[in-house]
C-alpha positions as CSV (number, residue, x, y, z in Angstrom):
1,X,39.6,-29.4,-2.6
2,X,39.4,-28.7,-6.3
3,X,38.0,-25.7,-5.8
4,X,40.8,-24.5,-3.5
5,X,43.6,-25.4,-5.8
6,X,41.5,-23.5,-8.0
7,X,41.4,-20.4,-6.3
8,X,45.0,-20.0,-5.2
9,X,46.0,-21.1,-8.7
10,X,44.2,-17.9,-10.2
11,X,45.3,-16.1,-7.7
12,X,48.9,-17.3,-8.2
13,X,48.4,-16.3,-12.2
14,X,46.9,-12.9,-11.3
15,X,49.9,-11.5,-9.3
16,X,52.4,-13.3,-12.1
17,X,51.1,-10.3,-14.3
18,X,53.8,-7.8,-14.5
19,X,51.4,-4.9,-15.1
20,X,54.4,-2.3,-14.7
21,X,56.7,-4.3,-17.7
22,X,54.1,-4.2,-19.6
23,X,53.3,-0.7,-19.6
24,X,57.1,-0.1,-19.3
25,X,57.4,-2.1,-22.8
26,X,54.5,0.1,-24.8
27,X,57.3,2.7,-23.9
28,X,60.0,1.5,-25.1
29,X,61.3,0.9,-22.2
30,X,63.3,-2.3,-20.7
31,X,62.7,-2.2,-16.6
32,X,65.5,-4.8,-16.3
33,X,68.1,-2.1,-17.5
34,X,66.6,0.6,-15.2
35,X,68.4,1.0,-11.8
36,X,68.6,-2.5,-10.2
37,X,66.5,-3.9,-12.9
38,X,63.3,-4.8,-10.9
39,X,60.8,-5.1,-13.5
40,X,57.9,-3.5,-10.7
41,X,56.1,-0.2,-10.2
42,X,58.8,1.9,-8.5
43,X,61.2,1.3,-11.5
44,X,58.2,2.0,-14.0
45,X,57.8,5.0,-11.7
46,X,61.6,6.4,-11.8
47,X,61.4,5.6,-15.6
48,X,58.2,7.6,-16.7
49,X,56.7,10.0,-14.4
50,X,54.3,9.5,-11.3
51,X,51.3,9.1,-12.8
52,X,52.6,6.3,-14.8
53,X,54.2,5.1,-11.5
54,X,50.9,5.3,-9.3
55,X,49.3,3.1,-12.0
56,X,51.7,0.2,-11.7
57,X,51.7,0.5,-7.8
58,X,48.1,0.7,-7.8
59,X,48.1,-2.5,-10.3
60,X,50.0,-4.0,-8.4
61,X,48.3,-3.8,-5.5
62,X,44.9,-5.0,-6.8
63,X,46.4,-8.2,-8.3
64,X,47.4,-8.7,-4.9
65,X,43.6,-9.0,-3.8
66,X,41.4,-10.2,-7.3
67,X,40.2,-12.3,-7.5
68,X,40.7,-13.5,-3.9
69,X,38.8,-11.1,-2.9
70,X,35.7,-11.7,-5.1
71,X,35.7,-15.6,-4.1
72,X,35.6,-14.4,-0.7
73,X,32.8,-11.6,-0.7
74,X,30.6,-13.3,-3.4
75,X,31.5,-17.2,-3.1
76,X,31.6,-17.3,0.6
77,X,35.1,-18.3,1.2
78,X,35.8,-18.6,4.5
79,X,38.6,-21.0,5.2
80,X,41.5,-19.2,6.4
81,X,44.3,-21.4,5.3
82,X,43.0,-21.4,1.5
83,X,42.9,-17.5,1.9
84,X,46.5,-16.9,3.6
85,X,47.7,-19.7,0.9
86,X,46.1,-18.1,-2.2
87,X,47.0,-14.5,-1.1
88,X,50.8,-15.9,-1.1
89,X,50.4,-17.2,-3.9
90,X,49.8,-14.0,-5.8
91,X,52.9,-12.7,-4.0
92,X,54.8,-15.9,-5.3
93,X,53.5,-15.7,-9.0
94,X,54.9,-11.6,-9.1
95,X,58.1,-12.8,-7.8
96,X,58.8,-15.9,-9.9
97,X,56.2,-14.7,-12.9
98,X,56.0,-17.5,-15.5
99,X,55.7,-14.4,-18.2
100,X,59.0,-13.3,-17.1
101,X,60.7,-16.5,-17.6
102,X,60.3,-17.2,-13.8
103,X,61.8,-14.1,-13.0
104,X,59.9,-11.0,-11.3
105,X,59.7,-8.3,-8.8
106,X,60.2,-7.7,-5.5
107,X,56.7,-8.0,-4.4
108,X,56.0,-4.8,-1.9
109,X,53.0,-3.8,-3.6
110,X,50.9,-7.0,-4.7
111,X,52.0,-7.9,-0.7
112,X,50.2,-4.6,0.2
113,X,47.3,-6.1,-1.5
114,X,47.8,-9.5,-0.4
115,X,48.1,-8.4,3.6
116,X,44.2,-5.8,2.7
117,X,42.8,-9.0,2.0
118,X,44.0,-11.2,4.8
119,X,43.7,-8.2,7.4
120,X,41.7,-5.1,6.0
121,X,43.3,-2.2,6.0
122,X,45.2,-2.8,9.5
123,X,48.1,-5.1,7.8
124,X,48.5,-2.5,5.4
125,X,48.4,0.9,7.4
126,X,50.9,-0.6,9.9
127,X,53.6,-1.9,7.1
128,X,53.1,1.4,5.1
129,X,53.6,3.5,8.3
130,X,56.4,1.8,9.6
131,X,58.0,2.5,6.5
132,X,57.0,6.0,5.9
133,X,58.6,6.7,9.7
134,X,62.1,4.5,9.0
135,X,61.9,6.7,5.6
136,X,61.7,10.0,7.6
137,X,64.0,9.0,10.1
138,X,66.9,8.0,8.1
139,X,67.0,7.5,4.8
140,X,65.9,9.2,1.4
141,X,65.5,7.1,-1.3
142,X,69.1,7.3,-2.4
143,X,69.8,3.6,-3.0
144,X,68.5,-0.2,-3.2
145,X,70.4,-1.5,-0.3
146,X,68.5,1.6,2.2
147,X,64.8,0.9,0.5
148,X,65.7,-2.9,1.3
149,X,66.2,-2.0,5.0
150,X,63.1,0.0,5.2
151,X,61.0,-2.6,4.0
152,X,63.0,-5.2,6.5
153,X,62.7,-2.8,9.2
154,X,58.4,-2.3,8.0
155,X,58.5,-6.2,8.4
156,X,60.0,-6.3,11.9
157,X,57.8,-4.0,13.2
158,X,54.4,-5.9,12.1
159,X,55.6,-8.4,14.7
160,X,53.8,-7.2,17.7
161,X,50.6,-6.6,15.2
162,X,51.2,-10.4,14.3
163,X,51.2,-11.5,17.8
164,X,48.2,-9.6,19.0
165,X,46.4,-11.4,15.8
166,X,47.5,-14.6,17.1
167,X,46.7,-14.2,20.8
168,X,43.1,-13.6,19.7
169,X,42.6,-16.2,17.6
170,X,44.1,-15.9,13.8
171,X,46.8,-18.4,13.9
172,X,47.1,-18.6,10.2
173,X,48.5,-15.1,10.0
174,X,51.5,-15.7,11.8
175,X,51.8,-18.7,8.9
176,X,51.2,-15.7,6.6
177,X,53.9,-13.2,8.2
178,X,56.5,-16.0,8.3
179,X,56.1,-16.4,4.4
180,X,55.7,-13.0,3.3
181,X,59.1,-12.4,5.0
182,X,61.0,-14.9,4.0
183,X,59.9,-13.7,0.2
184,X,60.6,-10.4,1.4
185,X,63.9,-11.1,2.0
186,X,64.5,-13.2,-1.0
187,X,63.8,-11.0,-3.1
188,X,65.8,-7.9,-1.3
189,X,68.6,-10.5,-1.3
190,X,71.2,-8.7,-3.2
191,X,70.8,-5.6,-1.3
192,X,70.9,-6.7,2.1
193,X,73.7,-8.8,1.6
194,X,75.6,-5.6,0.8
195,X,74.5,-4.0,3.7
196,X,75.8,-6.8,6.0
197,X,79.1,-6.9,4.2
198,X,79.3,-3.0,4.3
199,X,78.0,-3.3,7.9
């Protein structure tokens, strides 16, 4: 048991690490006052340039696996409710990072990382091309409230990906899809709210 809370407690203080405010702060600059002031990798990106940009995304992402990951390929870690519970809590410490004052980001890349670890690359390739196709279909970038509905929209369409898991076997990652969301849309909040009242 100790060992458990272990793991999902370092893996809860390795996603609080806000990588892209960091870097944003050698800089001299403050993410918070940088469009809708989500201290993460695609306002480090906007700020700076891209390669700055694909290093916080990339950060991100990989906080979202390590050390979850290493428990599981080198200390044999097998149970799949410690895993799903430890790779949210990666996701939780980004979003409510105690370096941060309990505030943080909005999660889409360490959730990337979470969903590589829980899945391999399937959770991944199916949220990132759901997105990528409701980005091409409609929207451009232009504004929080539309890269809020393109993650939603990503989100929805794991669902039939989450019920195939689940009818062969992997109950705990319906238990991880739930949660993920729900952050998801906590932390997109703001923006979706404006879209219903715009609606």
């Amino acid at each position: 048991m100790w060992d458990s809370l272990m793991i999902i407690f370092l893996q809860f203080l390795s996603g609080s690490m806000m990588y892209s405010y960091f870097i944003a702060k050698l800089l001299n600059i403050d993410l918070k006052k940088v469009r809708d002031g989500n201290p993460g990798a695609y306002n480090l990106w906007i700020s700076t340039n891209w390669k700055i940009g694909i290093l916080g995304v990339l950060l991100d992402y990989l906080k979202g696996m390590f050390p979850l990951l290493w428990f599981i390929k080198y200390r044999d870690l097998k149970d799949r409710f410690v895993i799903t519970t430890a790779a949210l809590a990666g996701i939780l410490g980004h979003v409510f990072s105690p370096f941060l004052g309990g505030k943080g980001g909005k999660a889409i890349s360490v959730s990337f990382g979470a969903w590589t670890v829980v899945t391999g690359l399937q959770g991944p390739l199916f949220l990132g091309l759901s997105m990528f196709i409701f980005n091409l279909a409609k929207w451009h970038g232009a504004s929080p409230e539309e890269d809020a509905l393109k993650v939603f929209y990503g989100f929805l369409c794991l669902i039939p990906f989450i019920i195939y898991k689940v009818l062969t076997g992997d109950i705990y990652i319906l238990y991880f899809f739930l949660v993920n969301f729900i952050i998801i849309i906590y932390t997109h909040r703001r923006e979706l709210y404006k879209v219903l009242v715009n609606a």
